[in-house]
N, C-alpha and C positions, 0 to 999 in steps of 0.2 A: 660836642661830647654827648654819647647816649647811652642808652642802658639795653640790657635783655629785657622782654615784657615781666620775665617774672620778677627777676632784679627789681623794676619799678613798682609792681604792686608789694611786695615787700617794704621799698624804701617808703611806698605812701601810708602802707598800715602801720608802720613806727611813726611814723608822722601822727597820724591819731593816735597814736596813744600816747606821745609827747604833750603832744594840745589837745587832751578828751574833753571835752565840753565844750570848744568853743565853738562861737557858732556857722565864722568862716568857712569853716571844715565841711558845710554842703556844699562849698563847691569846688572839693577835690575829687580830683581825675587822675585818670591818666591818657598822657598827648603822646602822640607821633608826629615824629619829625622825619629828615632825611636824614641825619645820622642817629637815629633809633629810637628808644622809648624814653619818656620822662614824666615827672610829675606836674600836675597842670591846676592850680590854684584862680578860680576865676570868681570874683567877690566884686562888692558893691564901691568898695571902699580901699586902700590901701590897709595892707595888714603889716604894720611894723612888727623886728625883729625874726625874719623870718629870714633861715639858713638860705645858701644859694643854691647849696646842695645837701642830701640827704641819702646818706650811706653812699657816697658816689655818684648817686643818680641827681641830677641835674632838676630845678624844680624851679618853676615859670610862674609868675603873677600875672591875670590876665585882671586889670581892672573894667566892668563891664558896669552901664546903667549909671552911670554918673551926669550925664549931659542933660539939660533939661528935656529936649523932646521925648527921652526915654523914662522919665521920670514923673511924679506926680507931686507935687509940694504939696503940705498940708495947708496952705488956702487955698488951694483949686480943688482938695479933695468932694467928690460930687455924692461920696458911698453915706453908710454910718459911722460917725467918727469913732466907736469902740474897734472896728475893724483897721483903719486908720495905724493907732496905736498896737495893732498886733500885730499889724505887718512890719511896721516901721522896727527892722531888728537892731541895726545898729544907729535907732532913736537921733536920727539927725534931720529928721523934720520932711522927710522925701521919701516915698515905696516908689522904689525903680525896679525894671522886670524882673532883676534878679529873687528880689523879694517876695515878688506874686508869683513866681514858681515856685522858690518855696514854701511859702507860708502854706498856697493854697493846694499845691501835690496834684491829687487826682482832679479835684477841682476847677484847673486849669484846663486841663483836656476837656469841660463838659462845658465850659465859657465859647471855646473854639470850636465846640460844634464834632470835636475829636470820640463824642460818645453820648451815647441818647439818655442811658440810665443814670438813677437817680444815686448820690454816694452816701452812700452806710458809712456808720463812724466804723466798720469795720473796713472798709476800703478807701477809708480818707488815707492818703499819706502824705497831710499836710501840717499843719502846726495844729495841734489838738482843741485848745482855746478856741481856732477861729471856728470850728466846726461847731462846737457849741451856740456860737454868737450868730452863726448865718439860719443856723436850723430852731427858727425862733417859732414855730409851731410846736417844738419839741415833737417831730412825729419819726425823729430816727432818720430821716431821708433828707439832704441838698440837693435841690434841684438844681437848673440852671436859671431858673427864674430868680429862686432866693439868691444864689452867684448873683446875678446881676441886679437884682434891687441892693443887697448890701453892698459890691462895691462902688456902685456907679457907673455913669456913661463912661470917665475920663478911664480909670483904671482897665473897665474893660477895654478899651480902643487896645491899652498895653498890653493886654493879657494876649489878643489876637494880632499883635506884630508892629499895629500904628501908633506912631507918635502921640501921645493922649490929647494934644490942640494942637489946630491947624486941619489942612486936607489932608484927607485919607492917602496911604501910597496907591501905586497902580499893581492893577491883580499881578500878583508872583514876589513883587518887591521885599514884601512884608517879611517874609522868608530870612531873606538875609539880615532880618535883626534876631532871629531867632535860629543862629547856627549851630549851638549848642548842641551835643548830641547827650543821653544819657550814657554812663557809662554799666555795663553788666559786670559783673566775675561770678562766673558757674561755676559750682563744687566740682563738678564731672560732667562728661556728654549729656548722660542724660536726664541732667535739670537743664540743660539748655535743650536738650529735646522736650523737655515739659514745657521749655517756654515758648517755645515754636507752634508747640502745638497748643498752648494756651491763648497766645494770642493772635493765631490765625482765627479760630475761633469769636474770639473778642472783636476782629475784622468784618465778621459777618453781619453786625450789627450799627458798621462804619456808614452813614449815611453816602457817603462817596462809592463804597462798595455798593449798596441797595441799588442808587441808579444804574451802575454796572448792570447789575443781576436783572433786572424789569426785563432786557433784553433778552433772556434766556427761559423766563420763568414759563414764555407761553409753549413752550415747545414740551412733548413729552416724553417721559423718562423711557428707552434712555439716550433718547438723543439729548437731551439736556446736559448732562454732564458730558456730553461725547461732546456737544459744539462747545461748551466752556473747557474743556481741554485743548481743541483744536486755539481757540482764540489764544487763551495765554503761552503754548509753542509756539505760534507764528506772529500774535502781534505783540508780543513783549521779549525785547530781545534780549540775548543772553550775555552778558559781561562778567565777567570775573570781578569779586572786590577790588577796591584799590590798592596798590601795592608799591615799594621801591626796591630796590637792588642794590646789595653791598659789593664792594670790590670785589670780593670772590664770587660775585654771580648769585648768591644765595637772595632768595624774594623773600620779605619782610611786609605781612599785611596784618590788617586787624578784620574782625568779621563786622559786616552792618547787617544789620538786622532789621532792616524799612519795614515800615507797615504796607500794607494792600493798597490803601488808599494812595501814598507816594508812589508805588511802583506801577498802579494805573495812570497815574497822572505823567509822570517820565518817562515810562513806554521801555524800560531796559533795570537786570537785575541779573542777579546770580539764583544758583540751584535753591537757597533758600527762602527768595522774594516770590520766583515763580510758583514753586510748591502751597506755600501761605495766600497768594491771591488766588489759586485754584479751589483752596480751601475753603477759604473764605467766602468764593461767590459762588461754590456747592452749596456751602450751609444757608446761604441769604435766601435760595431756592429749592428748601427744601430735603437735598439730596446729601443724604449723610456720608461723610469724608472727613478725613483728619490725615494728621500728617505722619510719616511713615519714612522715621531718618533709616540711614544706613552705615553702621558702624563696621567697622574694621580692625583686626586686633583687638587688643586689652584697654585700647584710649583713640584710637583710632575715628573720626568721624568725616568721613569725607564727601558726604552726598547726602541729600533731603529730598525724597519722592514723598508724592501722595498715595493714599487708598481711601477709595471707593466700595460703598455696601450695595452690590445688587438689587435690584427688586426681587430676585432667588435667598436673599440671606448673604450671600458670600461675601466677600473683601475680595476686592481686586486691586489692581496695585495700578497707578496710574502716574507717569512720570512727564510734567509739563516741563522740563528740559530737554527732553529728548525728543525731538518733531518729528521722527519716522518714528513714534512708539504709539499703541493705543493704549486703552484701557481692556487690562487683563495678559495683555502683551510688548513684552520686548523688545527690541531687534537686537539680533548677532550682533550688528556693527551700529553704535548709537552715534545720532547728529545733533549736534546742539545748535546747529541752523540748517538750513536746507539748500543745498548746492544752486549755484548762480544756472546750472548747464542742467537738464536733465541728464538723468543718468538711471542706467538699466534697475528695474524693482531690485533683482537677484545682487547689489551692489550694494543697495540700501538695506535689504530686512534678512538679507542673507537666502534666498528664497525667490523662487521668480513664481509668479500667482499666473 
């Protein structure tokens, strides 16, 4: 049994505000399944008295972070023991990952190496307490140094996917204890156009991205953004999100929203991964770009291109989905790959040159 997507964010927002306060409730979601949408409860701990369903909609406890390899007891804790006690949320003597996600919010991201800058208590989105207690210069800023002198060796191994004792896993492994996705809900298109274009931006300064970009920076402009458009049409290829099929044929997806860094690393993405890495590794090198959705109708959003600023001033519009497209130009008939066969220009750009 499943729900419509909206049915379930409905059924989960009565859900907090049945239980407002507690503190389980960060790790509610919402899951897809093959028979549809539901509510997705993913905690440290078993959380008694909880309905099986809510408004109909069907509602799943995922217990995560309980086993010791994912966990850190407080004898092995290696940090300062005031941090300890502020992560430790439901006080049972163990911070398992679930915990240093959230305790720590942004935090996390800058342990992994997922971001260089330093976090302002305006851009902490972690537990408020700890930011206080890590930023013990009191100069306004968490480094990633202060992260990891105040939790320690063991915590951090957690924070980056490894089991806190024993050997390290092997590069990619680590991944899959870290499957979790965030979940978004955008008022309208265009706060998720703000977010698209917020955090491609944010991409630009992704250490993974950087190395990307080295290769590009020596060339000049504007073949610079001309070969970083070529690169992400041809070697990043194009899939549609994931999706399933109901009996009547109707396709049922959610939207993912990778970062630059993931969709370099995969090598495959939809119109809005390609868009954001092109962004992204314009801004690393210089060449101003941002992203450039395309709306349709009154609600309508079905495509995310780029644009590009001239060295003249102007915005051009630049769409790394489309591999017979350049920068500044279209084609009549668009390819989202490029045919196995050659085939006549005048087929591709509607125009024989």
């Amino acid at each position: 049994m499943g729900a419509k997507l909206a049915e379930a964010i409905l059924a989960r927002d009565a859900l907090r505000r049945r239980y407002r306060g507690a503190p389980w409730l960060r790790g509610l979601g919402i899951g897809l399944h093959d028979r549809g949408y539901g509510i997705e409860l993913r905690t440290s701990a078993p959380v008694a008295g909880l309905p099986r369903f809510v408004d109909g909609v069907p509602l799943h406890a995922v217990v995560v972070g309980s086993i010791q390899p994912l966990a850190v007891p407080q004898w092995r804790w290696s940090g300062r023991p005031e941090l300890f006690h502020a992560l430790d949320a439901n006080c049972d003597g163990v911070v398992d990952e679930l915990e240093l996600e959230n305790g720590l919010g942004a935090g996390a991201e800058l342990v992994r190496g997922e971001g260089s800058a330093p976090v302002t208590l305006a851009t902490w989105t972690g537990t408020p307490g700890l930011f206080r207690a890590l930023d013990r210069d009191a100069d306004g800023l968490v480094t990633r140094h202060d992260l990891e002198q105040g939790l320690g060796p063991h915590a951090v191994r957690l924070v980056n996917g490894h089991p806190a004792v024993g050997p390290l896993l092997p590069a990619g492994a680590a991944y899959g204890w870290r499957g979790a996705a965030r979940w978004i809900n955008f008022a309208d298109r265009e706060a998720k156009a703000a977010y698209m274009a917020s955090a491609a931006r944010h991409d630009a300064q992704d250490p993974a991205v950087l190395r990307w970009a080295d290769a590009f920076r020596r060339l000049p402009r504007p073949d610079r953004e001309d070969a970083i458009l070529r690169f992400v049409q041809r070697c990043i290829r194009y899939e549609r999100d994931p999706a399933w099929f109901d009996e009547q044929g109707t396709r049922h997806g959610i939207e993912l929203l990778d970062s630059s860094a993931v969709g370099l690393h995969r090598g495959f993405g939809d119109c809005d991964l390609k868009a954001r890495v092109f962004v992204a590794l314009c801004l690393a090198v210089d060449v101003p770009a941002a992203i450039e959705p395309v709306f349709r109708g009154e609600n309508g959003f079905p495509h995310v291109r780029a644009r590009v600023r001239a060295q003249s001033g102007e915005w051009e519009t630049a769409d790394p989905t489309i591999v017979n497209s350049t920068i500044g130009k279209l084609p009549r008939h668009a390819l989202t790959a490029l045919p196995t066969e050659p085939e006549p220009t005048e087929d591709i750009l509607g125009e024989r040159s």
